[in-house]
N, C-alpha and C positions, 0 to 999 in steps of 0.2 A: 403395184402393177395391176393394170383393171384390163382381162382381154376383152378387144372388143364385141368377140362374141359370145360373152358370157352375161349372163342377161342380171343387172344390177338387183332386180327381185328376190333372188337367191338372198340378201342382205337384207330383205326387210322394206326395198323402196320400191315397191312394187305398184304406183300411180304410172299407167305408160306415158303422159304429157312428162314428169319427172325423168322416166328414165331415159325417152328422146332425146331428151335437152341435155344430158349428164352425156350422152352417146357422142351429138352434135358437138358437144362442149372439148369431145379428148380428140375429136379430129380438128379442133381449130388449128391454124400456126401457131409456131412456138416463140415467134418472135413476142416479147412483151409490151411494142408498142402498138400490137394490133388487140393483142388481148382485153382491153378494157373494151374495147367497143362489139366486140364478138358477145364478150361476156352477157354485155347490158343487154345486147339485140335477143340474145337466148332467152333471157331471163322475162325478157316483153312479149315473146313468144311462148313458155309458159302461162304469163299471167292472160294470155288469147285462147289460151287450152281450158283455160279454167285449172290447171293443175296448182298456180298461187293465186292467193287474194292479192289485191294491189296494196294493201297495208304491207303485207308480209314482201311484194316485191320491194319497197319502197325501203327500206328495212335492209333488205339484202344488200340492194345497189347500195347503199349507205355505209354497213359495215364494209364491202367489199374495196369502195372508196378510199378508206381511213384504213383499212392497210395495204393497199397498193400505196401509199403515198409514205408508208414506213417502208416500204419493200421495194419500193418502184416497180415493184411490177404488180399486174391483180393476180393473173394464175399464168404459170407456165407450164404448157404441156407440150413435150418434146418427143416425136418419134423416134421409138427405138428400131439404130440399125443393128442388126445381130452381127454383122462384116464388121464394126467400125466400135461398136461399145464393149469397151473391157466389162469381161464378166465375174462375177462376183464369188468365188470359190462356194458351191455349197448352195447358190442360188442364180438358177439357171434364166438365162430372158426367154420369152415365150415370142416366138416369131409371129410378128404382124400386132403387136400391143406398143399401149402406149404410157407412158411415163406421168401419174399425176400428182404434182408438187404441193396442189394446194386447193383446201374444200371449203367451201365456205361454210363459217360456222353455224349460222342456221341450218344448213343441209347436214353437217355432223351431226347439232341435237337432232333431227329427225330421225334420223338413219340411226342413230344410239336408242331412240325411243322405241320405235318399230322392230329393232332387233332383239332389244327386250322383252318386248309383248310375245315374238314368235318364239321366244327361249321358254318364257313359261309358259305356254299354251303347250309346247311340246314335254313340257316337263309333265305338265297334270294329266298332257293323255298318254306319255308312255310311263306315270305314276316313279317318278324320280323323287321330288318330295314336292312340297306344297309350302309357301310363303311362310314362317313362323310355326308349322307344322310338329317340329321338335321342340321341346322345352330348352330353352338354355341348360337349367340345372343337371338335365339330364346328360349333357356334353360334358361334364366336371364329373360323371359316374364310369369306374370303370368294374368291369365282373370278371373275376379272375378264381381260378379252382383248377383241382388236381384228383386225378383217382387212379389206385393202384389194387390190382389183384394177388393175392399171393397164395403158393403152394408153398408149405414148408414142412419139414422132417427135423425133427430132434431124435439124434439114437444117443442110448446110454451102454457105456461098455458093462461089464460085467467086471463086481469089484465094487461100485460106489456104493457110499455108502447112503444107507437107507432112512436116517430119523434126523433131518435136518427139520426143526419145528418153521413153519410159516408165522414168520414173528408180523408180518403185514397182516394176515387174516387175524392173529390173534389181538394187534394194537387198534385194528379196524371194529372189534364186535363190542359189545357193550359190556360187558361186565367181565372181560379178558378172560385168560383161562385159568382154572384150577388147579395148584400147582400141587393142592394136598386129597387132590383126587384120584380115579386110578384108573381113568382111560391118557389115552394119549394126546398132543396136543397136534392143531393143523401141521402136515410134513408137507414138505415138495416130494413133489415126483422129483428122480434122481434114477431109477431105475429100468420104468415101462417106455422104450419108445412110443410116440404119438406125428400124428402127422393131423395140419391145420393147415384150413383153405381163408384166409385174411384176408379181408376190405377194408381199406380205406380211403373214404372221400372228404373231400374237402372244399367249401364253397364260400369268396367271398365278395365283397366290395371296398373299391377305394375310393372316395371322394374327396375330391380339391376344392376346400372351401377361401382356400388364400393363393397368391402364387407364391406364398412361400408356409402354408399347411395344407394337411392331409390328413384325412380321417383312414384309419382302415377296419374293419371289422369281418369277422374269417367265423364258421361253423365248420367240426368237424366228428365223425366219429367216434367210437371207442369204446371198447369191453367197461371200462370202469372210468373212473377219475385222476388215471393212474398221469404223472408232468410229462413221462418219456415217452407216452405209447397212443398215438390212434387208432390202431388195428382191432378190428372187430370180428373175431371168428365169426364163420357163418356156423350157424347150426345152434351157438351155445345155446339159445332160451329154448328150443326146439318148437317142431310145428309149425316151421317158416313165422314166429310170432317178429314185432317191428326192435328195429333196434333205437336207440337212446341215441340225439346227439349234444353236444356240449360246445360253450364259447369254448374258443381254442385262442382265440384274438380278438383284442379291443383296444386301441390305441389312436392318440394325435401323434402328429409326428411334424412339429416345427422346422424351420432353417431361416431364423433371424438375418443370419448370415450368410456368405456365400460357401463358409468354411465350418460352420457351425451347424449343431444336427441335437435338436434339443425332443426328445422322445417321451411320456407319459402313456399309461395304462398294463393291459398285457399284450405285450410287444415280443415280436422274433431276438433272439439270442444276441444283443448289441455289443459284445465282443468277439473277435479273431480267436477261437478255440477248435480242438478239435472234438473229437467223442471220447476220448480219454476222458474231457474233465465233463464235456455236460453232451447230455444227447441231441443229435439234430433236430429232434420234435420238440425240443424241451421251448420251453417262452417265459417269460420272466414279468414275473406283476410289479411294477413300480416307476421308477422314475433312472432314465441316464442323459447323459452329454456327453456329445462326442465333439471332437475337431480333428481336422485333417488341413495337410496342406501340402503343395508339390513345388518340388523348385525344375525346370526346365524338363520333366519327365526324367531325370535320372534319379531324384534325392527326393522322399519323401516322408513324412511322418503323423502321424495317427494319435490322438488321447484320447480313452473313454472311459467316465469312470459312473458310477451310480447305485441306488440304494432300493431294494427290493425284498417284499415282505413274502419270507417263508410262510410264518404262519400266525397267526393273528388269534387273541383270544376270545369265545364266544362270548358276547356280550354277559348273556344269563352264568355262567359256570360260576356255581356249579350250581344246574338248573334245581335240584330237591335239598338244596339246602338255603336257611335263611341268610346267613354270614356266607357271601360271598366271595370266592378265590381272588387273590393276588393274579394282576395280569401277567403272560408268560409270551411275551412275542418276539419272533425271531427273524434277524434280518438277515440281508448277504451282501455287503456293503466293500464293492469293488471296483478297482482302479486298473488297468492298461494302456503303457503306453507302448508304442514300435513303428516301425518306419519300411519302408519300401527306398531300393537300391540297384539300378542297372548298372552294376559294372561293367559290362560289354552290351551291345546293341541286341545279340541275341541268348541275354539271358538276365531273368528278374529273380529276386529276392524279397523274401517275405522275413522280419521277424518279430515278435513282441514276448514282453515282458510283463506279468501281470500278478494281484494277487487278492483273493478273492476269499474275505474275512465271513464264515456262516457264525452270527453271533447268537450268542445264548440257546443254541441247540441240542446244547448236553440234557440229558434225560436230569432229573432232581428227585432225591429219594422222601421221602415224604415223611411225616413227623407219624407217631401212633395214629393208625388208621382203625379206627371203629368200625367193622363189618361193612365194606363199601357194597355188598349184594344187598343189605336195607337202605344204606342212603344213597347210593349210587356211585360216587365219587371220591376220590380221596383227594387232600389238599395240592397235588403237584400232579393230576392227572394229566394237565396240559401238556406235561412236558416230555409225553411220550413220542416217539419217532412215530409222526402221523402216515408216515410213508417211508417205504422198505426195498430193498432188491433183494439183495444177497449180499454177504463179508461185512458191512461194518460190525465193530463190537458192541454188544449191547446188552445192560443189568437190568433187574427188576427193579422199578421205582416205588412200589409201594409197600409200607411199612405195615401191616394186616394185624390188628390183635381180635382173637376170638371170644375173648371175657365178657363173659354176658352172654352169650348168642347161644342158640341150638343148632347152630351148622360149625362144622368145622372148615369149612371153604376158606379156600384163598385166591381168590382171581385176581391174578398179576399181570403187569403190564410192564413195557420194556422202552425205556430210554438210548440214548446213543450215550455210551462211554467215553467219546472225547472227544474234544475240540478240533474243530476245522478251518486250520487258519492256510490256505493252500498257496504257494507260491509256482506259478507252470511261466514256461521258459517255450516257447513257437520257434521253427522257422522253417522256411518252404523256398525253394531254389527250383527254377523252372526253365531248361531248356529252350527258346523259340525258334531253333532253328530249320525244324521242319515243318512248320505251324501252314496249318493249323491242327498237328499230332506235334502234341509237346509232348518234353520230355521230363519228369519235375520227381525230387524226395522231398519227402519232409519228416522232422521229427517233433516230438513234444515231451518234454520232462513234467512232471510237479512230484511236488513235497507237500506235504502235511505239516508244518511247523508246528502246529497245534497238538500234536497226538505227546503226549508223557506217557510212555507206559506204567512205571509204578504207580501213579494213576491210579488208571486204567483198572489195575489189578488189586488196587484195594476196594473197589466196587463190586467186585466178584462176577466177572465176567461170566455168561451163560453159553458165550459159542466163542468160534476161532481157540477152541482143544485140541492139543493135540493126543491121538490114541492114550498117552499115556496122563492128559489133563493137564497139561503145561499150555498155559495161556503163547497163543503165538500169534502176532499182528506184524504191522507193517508199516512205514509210511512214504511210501514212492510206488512212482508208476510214471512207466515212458512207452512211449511208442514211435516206431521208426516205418514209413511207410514209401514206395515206390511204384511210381505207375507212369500209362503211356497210353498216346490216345488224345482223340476230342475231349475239350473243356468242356465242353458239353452237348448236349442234343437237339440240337437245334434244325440240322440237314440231315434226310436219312442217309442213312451207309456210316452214319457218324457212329467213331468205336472208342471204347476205351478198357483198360486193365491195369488194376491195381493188386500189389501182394503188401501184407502189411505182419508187423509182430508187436503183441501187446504184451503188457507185463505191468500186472496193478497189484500192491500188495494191501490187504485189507480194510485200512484206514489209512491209504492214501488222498482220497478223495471221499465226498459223500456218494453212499450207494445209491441214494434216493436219485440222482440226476443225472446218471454218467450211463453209457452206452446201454438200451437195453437191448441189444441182439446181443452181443459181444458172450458168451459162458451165460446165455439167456438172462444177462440185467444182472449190472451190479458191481464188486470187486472183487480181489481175494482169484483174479484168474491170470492165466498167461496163455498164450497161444497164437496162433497164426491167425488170417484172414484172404481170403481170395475174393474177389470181383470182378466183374466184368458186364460191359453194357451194349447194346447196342442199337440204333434206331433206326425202325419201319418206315419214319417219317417225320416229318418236323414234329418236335414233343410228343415223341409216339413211340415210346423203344421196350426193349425185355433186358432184362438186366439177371443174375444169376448168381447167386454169395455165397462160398462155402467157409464155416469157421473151424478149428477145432483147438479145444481148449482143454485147460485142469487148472485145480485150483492151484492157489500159491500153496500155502500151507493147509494145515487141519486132515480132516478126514479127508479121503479119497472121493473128488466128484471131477469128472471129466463126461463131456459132451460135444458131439459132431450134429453141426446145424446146414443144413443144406435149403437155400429158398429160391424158387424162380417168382421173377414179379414180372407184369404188364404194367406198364403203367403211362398215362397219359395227362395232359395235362393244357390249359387253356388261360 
């Protein structure tokens, strides 16, 4: 609908001999037998304006010809009565306008030309963008990151016990400690409360090199090199001095298929676990595949299974010696499968079944070691547990003779005591009926199938004593959890609350990768869990977690952990 007093310029065809003639043109009759002659006389009156050359009339009448003669008619333009024309729900007539059926196609390419020219002339002076202006490549980049602030408080009761050795500091330093010395070796605190103000950020990119791959690469903080933890107290180096950051992520991430999800590098945690078996910050260096597939949204099922390298042996090991160490590498070579189930409209199921083999992890005691403070290294140094929490068992691996030497030193080092073949059992059931505050439990079982304790105890275990030196371990750990609330933060006002109970006995799991809030990192604890979250704003919320815990067995350590966090994220 074109009113007639709305001046055709607004569009771009702003020649006044054009827009006379287009005026002239919507008050002709509407009969089609008058139309051709109307049309051509218009159009000779233009080309008297000087608004067409006579080529381009010639042209026009021409095309206009050859489809009036498919259409029988050239243009119809039919006065609307607003009395007598049904109106069109949604789109109202405008009283005194008139109806036009048909343009002639030279006059469209113009008026599509002209309306082009006025779109970017308006773009470049209210600075919209400019022709070719962005890179394409740069459209396939997205940036994406997160940063959280934290207060926290760890209090210790009164009772714990005090000379738990820091077997991580001591597997970490170079020439281990001194077992035939007579100061003490690294302990935990277990007894001083402390309170820490924690940052962590996080910054990365994803690029889409295929439409069916993906690069992603992620930088983020962190106190040390520790798989479970980014947080970086403030203060520790002191003198405001800068902090360290570390790849956290580096991965392609294929889909051959529509159903298929094939993953390489260090990539985010690619199975359905919770923080029983591996920590939410944790990432996994290697290689998996995954498939999924749904039958009608009620019936659903999931495999993933993949092979990722713990730890790798230093090319040179052992660097001060000429005869070179036997390699010691250790892998985590795991399978999961489970499925998804709506048996009612408003409630889903989660469950899987998994089992996740850490091979060759066992610490190895070492053949006659000749003074490892002059050559540095003993034959099976590799095979010391590179990384520690708390509760796994773990012996000296090095065999020390001092014949010959002028020191009597023995710097020892500590292995893990046994095998970690873990079998964990999911499943999560989720109310929707008041969504979007679901209502959902879940729980998670594993076992250690790999733990033998006589083992264990012919190795001569160093921790998990009981007061009276009775070797005590474990190998189970479940966790049952219930909460309510938004899935997530997405709107502010959006809430949620979770109470949870854990119970890990000491070589249930590896310590090195399993929850490090939870009895401050590690196993060998039980205890409750409280949360709660809530958002300022889309991805903008405060969230609050109190734990308290003790251990399974052993000496007496119990700890109440209280943290508020901000955190945000883009």
């Amino acid at each position: 609908m074109i009113d007639q007093k709305y001046r055709l310029g607004r569009y771009g065809v702003g020649r006044s001999g054009l827009a006379a003639a287009l005026l002239m043109l919507a008050g002709a009759p509407a009969q089609a037998q008058q139309a051709d002659g109307v049309t051509e006389r218009l159009i000779q009156i233009l080309v008297k304006n000087g608004a067409l050359t006579k080529e381009q009339a010639n042209a026009l009448v021409e095309d206009a010809r050859k489809e009036a003669q498919a259409a029988k008619t050239f243009a119809r333009m039919e006065p609307v009565s607003t009395a007598n024309q049904p109106v069109t729900p949604g789109k109202p007539i405008i009283p005194g306008s008139v109806r036009v059926t048909y343009v002639p196609d030279i006059m469209r390419k113009q008026i599509a030309a002209e309306v082009k020219q006025q779109v970017l002339q308006q773009a470049e002076e209210e600075g919209w963008a400019e022709p070719n202006a962005v890179p394409q490549w740069s459209q396939r980049i997205k940036v994406f990151g997160d940063i959280r602030m934290r207060e926290q408080l760890d209090a210790f009761p009164h009772g714990n016990y005090n000379l738990f050795p820091d077997f991580n500091s001591i597997n970490g330093s170079s020439n281990g400690f001194d077992t035939n010395g007579t100061s003490l070796p690294p302990l935990l605190n277990a007894t001083e409360n402390r309170t820490r103000t924690r940052l962590r950020a996080r910054i990365g990119v994803e690029a889409q090199i295929a439409d069916w791959a993906t690069i992603d690469i992620r930088i983020a903080t962190g106190n040390d090199s520790s798989p479970v933890s980014t947080n970086q107290t403030l203060g520790s180096t002191g003198d405001f001095s800068k902090y360290a950051l570390w790849l956290d992520q580096a991965y392609i991430r294929m889909e051959p298929l529509s159903f298929v999800t094939v993953t390489t590098g260090r990539m985010p945690n690619p199975f359905w676990t919770s923080d029983l078996l591996y920590d939410e910050d944790l990432n996994f260096d290697g290689f998996a595949l995954s498939t999924h597939m749904n039958n009608e949204k009620k019936l659903g099922g999931f495999l993933t299974l993949g092979g990722f390298s713990l730890f790798n042996t230093a090319f040179n090991f052992g660097s001060t010696q000429a005869a070179k160490s036997p390699s010691h590498n250790s892998w985590l070579l795991a399978l999961q499968a489970g499925g998804d189930w709506r048996p009612a409209e408003d409630v889903a199921t989660r469950f899987a079944l998994g089992y996740f083999a850490a091979t060759n992890v066992q610490g190895k005691a070492s053949p006659l070691c000749d003074a490892p403070t002059i050559f540095g290294s003993c034959a099976t140094d590799a095979t010391r547990a590179s990384f520690v929490q708390f509760g796994n068992s773990l012996f000296p691996i090095r065999n020390i003779s001092t014949i010959g030497t002028t020191s009597a030193a023995q710097p020892e080092l500590y292995g893990l005591a046994s095998n970690f073949n873990v079998l964990d059992m999911r499943y999560k059931a989720t109310y929707l009926g008041y969504h979007p505050v679901d209502l959902t439990i879940e729980g998670d079982y594993s076992k250690n199938l790999g733990l033998v304790q006589n083992a264990v105890l012919k190795k001569a275990p160093v921790n998990n004593l009981g007061n009276n030196g009775v070797y005590q371990s474990g190998d189970t750990g479940w966790m049952v959890r219930v909460s309510a609330g938004h899935p997530d933060m997405k709107t502010a006002g959006a809430w949620n609350i979770s109470l949870a109970y854990k119970y890990v006995e000491a070589d249930a799991v590896l310590d090195a990768l399993t929850d490090s809030k939870f009895h401050l990192g590690g196993t060998n604890a039980k205890g409750f869990v409280l949360l709660g979250n809530v958002a300022l704003a889309p991805d903008f919320w405060l969230s609050s977690r109190w734990s308290s815990t003790n251990a399974v067995s052993g000496p007496p350590y119990a700890v109440d952990t209280l943290m508020f966090d901000l955190n945000a994220k883009f």
